[in-house]
SENU-508715 format. One record per residue (C-alpha): x, y, z. Coordinates in steps of 0.25 Angstrom, whole numbers, padded with zeros to 4 digits, always signed. Example, Ala and Ser with C-alpha at 12.3 -4.5 7.8 and 13.67 -1.06 7.14 Angstrom:
# SENU-508715
+0049-0018+0031/+0055-0004+0029/
This chain:
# SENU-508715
-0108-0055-0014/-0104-0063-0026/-0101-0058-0039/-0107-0062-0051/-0105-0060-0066/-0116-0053-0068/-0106-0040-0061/-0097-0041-0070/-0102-0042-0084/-0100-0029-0091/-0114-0022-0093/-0121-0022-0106/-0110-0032-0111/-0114-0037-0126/-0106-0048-0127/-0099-0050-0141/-0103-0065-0146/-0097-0074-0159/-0103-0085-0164/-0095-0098-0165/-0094-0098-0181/-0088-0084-0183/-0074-0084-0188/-0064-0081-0177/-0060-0068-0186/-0072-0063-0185/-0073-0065-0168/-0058-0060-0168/-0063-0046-0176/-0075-0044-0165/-0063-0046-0155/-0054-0039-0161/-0064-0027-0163/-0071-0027-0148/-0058-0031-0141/-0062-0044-0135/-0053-0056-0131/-0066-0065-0134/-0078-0068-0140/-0092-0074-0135/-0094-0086-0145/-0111-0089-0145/-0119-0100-0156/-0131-0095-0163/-0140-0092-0151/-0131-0085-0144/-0127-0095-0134/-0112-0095-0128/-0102-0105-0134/-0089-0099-0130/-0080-0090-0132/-0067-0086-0144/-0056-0078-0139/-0043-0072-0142/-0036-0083-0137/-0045-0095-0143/-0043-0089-0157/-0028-0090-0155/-0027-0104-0149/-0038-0108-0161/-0028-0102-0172/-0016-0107-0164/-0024-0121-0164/-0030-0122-0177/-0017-0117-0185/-0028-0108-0192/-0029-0093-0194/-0042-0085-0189/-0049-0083-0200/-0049-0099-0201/-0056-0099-0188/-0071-0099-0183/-0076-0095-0168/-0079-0109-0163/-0064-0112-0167/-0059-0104-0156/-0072-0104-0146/-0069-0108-0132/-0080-0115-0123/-0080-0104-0110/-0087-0105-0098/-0100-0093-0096/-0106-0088-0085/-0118-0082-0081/-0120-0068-0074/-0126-0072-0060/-0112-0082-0058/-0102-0079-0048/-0091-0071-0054/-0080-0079-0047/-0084-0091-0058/-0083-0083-0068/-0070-0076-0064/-0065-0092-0065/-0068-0090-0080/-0058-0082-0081/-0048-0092-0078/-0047-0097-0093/-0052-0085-0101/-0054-0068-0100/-0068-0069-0103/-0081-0077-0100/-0095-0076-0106/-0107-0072-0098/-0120-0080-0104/-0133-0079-0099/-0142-0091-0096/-0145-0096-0111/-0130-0094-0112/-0129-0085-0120/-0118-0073-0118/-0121-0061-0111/-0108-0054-0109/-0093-0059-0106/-0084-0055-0096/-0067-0055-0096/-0058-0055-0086/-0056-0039-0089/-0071-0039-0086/-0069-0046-0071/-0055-0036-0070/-0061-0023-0072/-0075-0029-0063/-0065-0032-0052/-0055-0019-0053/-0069-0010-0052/-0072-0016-0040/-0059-0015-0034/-0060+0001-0037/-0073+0001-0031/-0064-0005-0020/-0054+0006-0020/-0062+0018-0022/-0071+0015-0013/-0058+0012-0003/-0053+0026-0008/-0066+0033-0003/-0063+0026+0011/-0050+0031+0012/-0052+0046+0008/-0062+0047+0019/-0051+0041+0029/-0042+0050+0023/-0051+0062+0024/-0053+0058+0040/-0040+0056+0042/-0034+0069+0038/-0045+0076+0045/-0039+0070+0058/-0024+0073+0058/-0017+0082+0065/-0009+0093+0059/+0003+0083+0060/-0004+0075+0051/-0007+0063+0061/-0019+0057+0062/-0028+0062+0076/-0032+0048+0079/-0040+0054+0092/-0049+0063+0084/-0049+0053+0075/-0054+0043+0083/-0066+0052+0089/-0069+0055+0075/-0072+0041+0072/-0079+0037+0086/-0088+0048+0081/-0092+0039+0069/-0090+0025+0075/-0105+0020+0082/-0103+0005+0078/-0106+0000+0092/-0108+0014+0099/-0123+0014+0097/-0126+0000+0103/-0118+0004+0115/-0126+0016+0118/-0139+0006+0117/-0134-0003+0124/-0131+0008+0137/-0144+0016+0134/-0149+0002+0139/-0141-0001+0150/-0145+0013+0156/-0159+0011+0153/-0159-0002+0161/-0152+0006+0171/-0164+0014+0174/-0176+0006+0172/-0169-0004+0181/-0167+0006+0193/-0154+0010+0190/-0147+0023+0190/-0142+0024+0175/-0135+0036+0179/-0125+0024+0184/-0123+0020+0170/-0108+0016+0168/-0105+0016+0153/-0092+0011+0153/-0099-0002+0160/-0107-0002+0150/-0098+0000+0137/-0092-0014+0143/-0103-0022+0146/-0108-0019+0133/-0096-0023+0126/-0094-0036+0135/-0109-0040+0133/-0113-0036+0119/-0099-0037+0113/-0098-0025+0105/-0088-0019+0108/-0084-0006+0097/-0074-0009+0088/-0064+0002+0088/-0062+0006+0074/-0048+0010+0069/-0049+0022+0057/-0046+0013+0046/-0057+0002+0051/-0069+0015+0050/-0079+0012+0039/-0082+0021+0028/-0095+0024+0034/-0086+0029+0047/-0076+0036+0037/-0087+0044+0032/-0093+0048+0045/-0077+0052+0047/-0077+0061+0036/-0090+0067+0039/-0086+0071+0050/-0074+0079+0045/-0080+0085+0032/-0080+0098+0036/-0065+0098+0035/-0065+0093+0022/-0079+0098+0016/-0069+0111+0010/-0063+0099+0002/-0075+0095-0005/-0078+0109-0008/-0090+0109+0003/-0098+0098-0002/-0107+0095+0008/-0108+0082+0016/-0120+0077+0013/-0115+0074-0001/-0101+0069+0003/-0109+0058+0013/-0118+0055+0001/-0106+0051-0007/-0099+0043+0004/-0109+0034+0008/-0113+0031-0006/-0098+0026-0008/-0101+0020+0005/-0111+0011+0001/-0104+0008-0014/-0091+0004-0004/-0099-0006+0005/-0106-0012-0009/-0092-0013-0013/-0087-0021+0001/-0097-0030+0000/-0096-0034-0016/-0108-0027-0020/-0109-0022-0034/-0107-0006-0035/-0114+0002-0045/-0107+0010-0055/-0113+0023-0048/-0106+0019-0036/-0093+0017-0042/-0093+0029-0047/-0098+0035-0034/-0086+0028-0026/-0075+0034-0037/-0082+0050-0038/-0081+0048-0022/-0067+0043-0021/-0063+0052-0031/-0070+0064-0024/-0063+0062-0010/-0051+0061-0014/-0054+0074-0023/-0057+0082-0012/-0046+0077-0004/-0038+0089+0003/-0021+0089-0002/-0013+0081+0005/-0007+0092+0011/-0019+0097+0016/-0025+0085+0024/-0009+0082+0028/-0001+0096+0028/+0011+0091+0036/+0014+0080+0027/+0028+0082+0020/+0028+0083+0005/+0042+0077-0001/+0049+0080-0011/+0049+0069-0024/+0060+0058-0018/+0065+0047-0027/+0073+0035-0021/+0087+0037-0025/+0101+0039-0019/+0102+0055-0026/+0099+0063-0035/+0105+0057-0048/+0096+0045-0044/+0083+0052-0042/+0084+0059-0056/+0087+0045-0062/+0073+0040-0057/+0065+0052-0062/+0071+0049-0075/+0066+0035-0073/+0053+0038-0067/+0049+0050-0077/+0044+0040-0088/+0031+0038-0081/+0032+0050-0071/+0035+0061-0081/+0033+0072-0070/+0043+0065-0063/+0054+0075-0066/+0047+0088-0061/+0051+0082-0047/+0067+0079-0049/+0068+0094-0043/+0063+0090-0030/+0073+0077-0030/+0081+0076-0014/+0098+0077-0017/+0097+0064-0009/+0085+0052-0008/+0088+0043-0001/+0082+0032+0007/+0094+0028+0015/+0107+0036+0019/+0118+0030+0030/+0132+0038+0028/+0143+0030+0033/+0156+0036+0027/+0169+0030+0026/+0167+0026+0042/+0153+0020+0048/+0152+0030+0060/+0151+0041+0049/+0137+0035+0047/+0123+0045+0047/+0109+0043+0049/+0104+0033+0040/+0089+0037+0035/+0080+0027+0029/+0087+0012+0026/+0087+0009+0010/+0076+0000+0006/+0078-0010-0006/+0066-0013-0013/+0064-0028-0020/+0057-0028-0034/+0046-0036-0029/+0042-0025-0019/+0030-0016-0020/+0032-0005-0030/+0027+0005-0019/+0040-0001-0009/+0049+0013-0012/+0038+0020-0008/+0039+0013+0007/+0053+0016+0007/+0051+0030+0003/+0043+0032+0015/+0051+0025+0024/+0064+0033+0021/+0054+0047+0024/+0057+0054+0038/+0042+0062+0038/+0031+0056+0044/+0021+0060+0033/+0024+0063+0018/+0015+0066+0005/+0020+0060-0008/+0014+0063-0023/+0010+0052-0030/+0021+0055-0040/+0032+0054-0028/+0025+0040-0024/+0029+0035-0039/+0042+0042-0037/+0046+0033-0026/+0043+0020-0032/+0046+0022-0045/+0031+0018-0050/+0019+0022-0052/+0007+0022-0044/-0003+0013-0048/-0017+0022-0053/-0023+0017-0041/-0015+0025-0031/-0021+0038-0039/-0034+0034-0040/-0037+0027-0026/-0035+0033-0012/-0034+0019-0006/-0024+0014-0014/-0015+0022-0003/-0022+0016+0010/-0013+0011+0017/-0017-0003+0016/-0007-0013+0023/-0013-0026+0016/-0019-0024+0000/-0011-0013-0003/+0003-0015-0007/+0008+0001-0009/+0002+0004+0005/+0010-0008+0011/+0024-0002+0009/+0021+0011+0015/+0014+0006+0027/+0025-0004+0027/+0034+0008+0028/+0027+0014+0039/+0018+0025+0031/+0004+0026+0027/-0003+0034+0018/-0010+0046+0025/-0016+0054+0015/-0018+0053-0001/-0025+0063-0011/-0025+0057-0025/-0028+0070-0033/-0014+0076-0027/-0009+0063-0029/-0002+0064-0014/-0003+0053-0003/+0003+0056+0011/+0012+0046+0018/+0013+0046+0034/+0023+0036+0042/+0013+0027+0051/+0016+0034+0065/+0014+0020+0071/+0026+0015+0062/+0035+0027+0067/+0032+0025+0081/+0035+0011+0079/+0049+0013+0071/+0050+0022+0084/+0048+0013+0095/+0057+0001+0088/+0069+0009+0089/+0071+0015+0099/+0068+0003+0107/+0077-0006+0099/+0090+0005+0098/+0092+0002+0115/+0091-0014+0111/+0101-0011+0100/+0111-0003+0111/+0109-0015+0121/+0117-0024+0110/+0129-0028+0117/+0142-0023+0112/+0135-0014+0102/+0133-0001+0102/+0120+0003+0096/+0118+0019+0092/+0105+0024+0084/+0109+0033+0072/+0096+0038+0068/+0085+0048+0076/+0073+0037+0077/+0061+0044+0072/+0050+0034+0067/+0059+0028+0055/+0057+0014+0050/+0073+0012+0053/+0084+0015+0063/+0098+0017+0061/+0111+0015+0072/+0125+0012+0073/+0131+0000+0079/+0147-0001+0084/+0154-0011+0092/+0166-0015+0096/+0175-0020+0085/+0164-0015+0076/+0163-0005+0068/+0150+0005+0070/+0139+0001+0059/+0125+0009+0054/+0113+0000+0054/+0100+0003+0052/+0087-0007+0054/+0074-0003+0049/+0059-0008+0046/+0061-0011+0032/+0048-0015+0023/+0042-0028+0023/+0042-0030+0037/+0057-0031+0038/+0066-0026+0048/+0083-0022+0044/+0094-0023+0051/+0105-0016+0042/+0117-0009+0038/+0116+0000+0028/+0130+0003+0020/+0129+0017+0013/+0142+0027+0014/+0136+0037+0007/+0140+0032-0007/+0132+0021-0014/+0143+0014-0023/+0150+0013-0008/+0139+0007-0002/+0138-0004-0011/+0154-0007-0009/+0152-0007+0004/+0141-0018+0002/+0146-0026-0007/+0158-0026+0001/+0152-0032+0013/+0141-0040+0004/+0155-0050+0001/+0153-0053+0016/+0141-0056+0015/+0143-0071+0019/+0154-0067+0032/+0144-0055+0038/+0131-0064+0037/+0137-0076+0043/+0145-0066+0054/+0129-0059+0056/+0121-0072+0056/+0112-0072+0044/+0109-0067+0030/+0109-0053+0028/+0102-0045+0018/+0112-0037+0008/+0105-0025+0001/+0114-0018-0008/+0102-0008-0011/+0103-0003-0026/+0102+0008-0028/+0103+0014-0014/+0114+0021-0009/+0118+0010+0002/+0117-0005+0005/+0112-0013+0018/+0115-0026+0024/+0104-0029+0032/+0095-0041+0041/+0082-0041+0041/+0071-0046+0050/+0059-0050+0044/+0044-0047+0050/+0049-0034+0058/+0040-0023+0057/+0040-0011+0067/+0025-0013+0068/+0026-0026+0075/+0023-0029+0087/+0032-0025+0099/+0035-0038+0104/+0039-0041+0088/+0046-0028+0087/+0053-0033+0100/+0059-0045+0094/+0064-0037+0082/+0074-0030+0091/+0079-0042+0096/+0082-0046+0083/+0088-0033+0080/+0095-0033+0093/+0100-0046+0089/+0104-0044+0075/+0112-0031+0076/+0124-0036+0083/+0128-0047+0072/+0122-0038+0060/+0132-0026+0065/+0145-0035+0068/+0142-0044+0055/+0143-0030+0046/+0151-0019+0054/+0166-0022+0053/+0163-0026+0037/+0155-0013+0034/+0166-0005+0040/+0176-0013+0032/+0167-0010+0019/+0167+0003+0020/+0181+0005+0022/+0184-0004+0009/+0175+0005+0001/+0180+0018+0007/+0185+0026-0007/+0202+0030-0004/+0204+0042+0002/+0208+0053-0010/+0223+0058-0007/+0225+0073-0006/+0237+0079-0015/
């Protein structure tokens, strides 16, 4: 439905009128007084003539080379367009194109109100709350069911949870039992045994012949109806939560805020009752929402881990962060000897080389504040984890915005319109539970994305061993990661370390990572081969990318290939390895005999015993 004016005119408004012959002084005191950008100008009777504001009294004085007190309304009065409160709001939004205010008049013209652009800003945010609150409802419910139907693992019983929602879904069910209620009763009056009945015969003729076949419905597509048939179903788990209020009353409450949510998707006014309604029940879910550790009790609860390559560097960013997080300090106890996210020890001699855990990710400027966090998760080995609020500020080195405190579904896990849910299920984690009064949200790895990470490596690690006259040898247990680390020797070569991982933005990395265990090393070792740069990308083929990684402990050399993600299709994913399979051979022989002459450049002099 359209809006009009009329919906957003403040009630009661008792618009503020000059007249035309009044000294701008005088408009400028009533300004001044009732802080207000502008003044409605009307003649004798009343009727609309313009409007003098802030900005036409200075371009009148700058003009006129006069002072105020020299001035009369008319002088600085400007002609303005004024609308009527049946109009379209969308033509008077195009007022706003010129000025921040436009006068309202009624059909003698004469001035019944005015509305600035604040007026349309805070009209426009309310109605996005509305949005989110009633988003927030949805998705405490879903949260609610979910936690109902997971196993003590924490996983979710997608078979109990599946019947539990046959249970609610009838869309189609009830025609279908009409439709073989008449077929058997055709049966019999027709002289036919309708003990023959076949119903699996019949389930297809009467999808072939009427088309309506049911739609199987995923979780995340159920209404809020259907969520709260879900819930009701599972109340007497959770009635103890809400101190034993019964039913009745909570199904009162819901379908009330069902009713203001369809009125808000179809661009119905709400009344103010009803937003208060959908706020006290939002607020009241989420209340009464069990602890973290209650609905999810095998979920690992970190300690406080700031991005940093040790100590001395963590304790330099509390001091850093503690301006605006003053209880910042109370967690330096708890701070690891060692954070961080990536760490390849090589020695003075390549084949001393270790595990390498998650690769080092550099993170541009321009990128989303919420990118550490990503990177965070990706670097953890548990499959679920539960972060305060505090710790999630902690990791990016900002501060939440007021909405993730105040709305549930500012943590759904929203691939499209949410940026902050982006990263983290760009990383291959989603959001599995939050309670906003602990100020906790759990984080799960996507078990699709592990199985994934899974399958690509160890079915491209026997591609890798089929190069000839390499020898390929995997350095790392694969267990689910988003990366996979192995050595590579040949002959004449020397061995190397390289890693290739899924990095963010769809991207996939083919490096070699250059950490000895000590950073100013690292970056000799870097810059050393970086004054090569021209010889080993001409010997390799192309460009490659050079990441010195301040501060991190190490640097990489990489190639990336664009548009990779281990979620692709297998026929996609297949050409990947090819390109891996490709690429490999000239990557390794482009760098390995000028690494292993880097390191021994930069190797510190032996000290002599006397």
């Amino acid at each position: 439905m359209p809006f009009i004016v009329e919906s957003i005119l403040p009630p009661d408004q008792k618009p503020t009128t000059v007249t035309a012959e009044i000294f701008v002084q005088a408009a400028l005191e009533i300004m001044i007084e009732r802080d207000y950008s502008q003044l409605l100008v009307v003649d004798q009777q009343g009727k609309l003539l313009g409007l003098i504001t802030s900005d036409s009294v200075l371009k009148a004085v700058s003009f006129f080379k006069v002072t105020v007190d020299q001035l009369r309304v008319s002088h600085a009065l400007i002609k303005v367009k004024a609308y009527r409160i049946d109009e379209d709001l969308s033509e008077l939004l195009k007022g706003f194109r010129d000025l921040n205010a436009v006068p309202i008049v009624d059909k003698q013209n004469v001035p019944i109100g005015i509305i600035t652009s604040f007026d349309t800003t805070e009209y426009f945010r309310t109605r996005a709350e509305d949005i989110m609150l009633a988003e927030d409802v949805e998705t405490t419910l879903r949260d609610f069911i979910e936690a109902f139907y997971k196993t003590t693992r924490g996983d979710l019983d997608e078979d109990q949870l599946n019947k539990a929602m046959d249970t609610v879904l009838t869309a189609g069910k009830d025609t279908e039992k009409k439709f073989q209620k008449a077929l058997r009763q055709y049966l019999g009056q027709s002289g036919n045994n309708p003990r023959e009945f076949n119903e699996e015969v019949a389930k297809q003729a009467f999808v072939r012949h009427l088309g309506q076949s049911p739609k199987i419905k995923t979780f995340d597509e159920l209404t809020l109806y259907e969520y709260i048939q879900l819930f009701r179903n599972v109340w007497s788990h959770y009635q103890n939560s809400f101190k034993n209020i019964d039913w009745k009353a909570i199904d009162q409450l819901l379908n009330a805020v069902r009713n203001t949510r369809n009125a808000i998707a179809h661009f119905r006014e709400i009344t103010p009752q009803q937003r208060e309604q959908l706020k006290f029940c939002a607020d009241f879910l989420d209340r009464h929402r069990p602890s973290v550790q209650i609905m999810e009790p095998e979920t690992v609860q970190p300690s406080v881990v700031f991005p940093g390559d040790s100590v001395a560097a963590a304790i330099a960013q509390i001091t850093q962060l503690s301006g605006y997080m003053p209880d910042l300090a109370q967690f330096s106890s708890n701070i690891p000897a060692l954070w961080q996210l990536t760490q390849s020890v090589y020695g003075d001699s390549i084949d001393e080389c270790y595990e390498v855990t998650s690769p080092a990710e550099e993170i541009d400027p321009s990128e989303s504040r919420y990118a550490p966090l990503a990177i965070w998760l990706q670097s953890q080995e548990q499959n679920k984890i539960t972060l305060s609020f505090q710790n999630i500020e902690t990791i990016i080195q900002d501060a939440l915005p007021p909405s993730a405190r105040r709305h549930r579904n500012w943590w759904a896990n929203d691939s499209v319109s949410h940026s902050q849910s982006q990263q983290w299920l760009d990383a291959g984690w989603r959001v599995s539970n939050v309670n906003l009064a602990e100020e906790k949200v759990i984080f799960a790895r996507a078990g699709d994305r592990q199985i994934a990470y899974v399958n690509f490596f160890s079915s491209l690690l026997p591609k890798l061993q089929s190069i000839p006259e390499l020898s390929v040898t995997s350095a790392t247990n694969n267990q689910g990661r988003h990366w996979f680390t192995f050595r590579v020797e040949a002959e004449s070569y020397p061995a190397t370390v390289h890693v290739i991982s899924f990095a963010r933005k769809s991207r996939l990395r083919l490096e070699l990572y250059v950490e000895v265990g000590d950073r100013d090393r690292n970056k000799r070792i870097f810059d050393y081969l970086l004054t090569q740069q021209a010889q080993i990308e001409s010997e390799f083929g192309a460009a490659l990318t050079w990441e010195r990684l301040l501060g991190k402990l190490g640097s990489r050399i990489a190639v990336y290939r664009e548009n990779s993600s281990v979620i692709d299709e297998p026929a996609a994913l297949g050409y990947v390895q090819d390109w891996l399979v490709e690429t490999l051979p000239r990557f390794y022989k482009a760098l390995a005999k000028r690494f292993q002459e880097a390191i021994e450049v930069t190797a510190e002099p032996l000290n002599s015993a006397s």
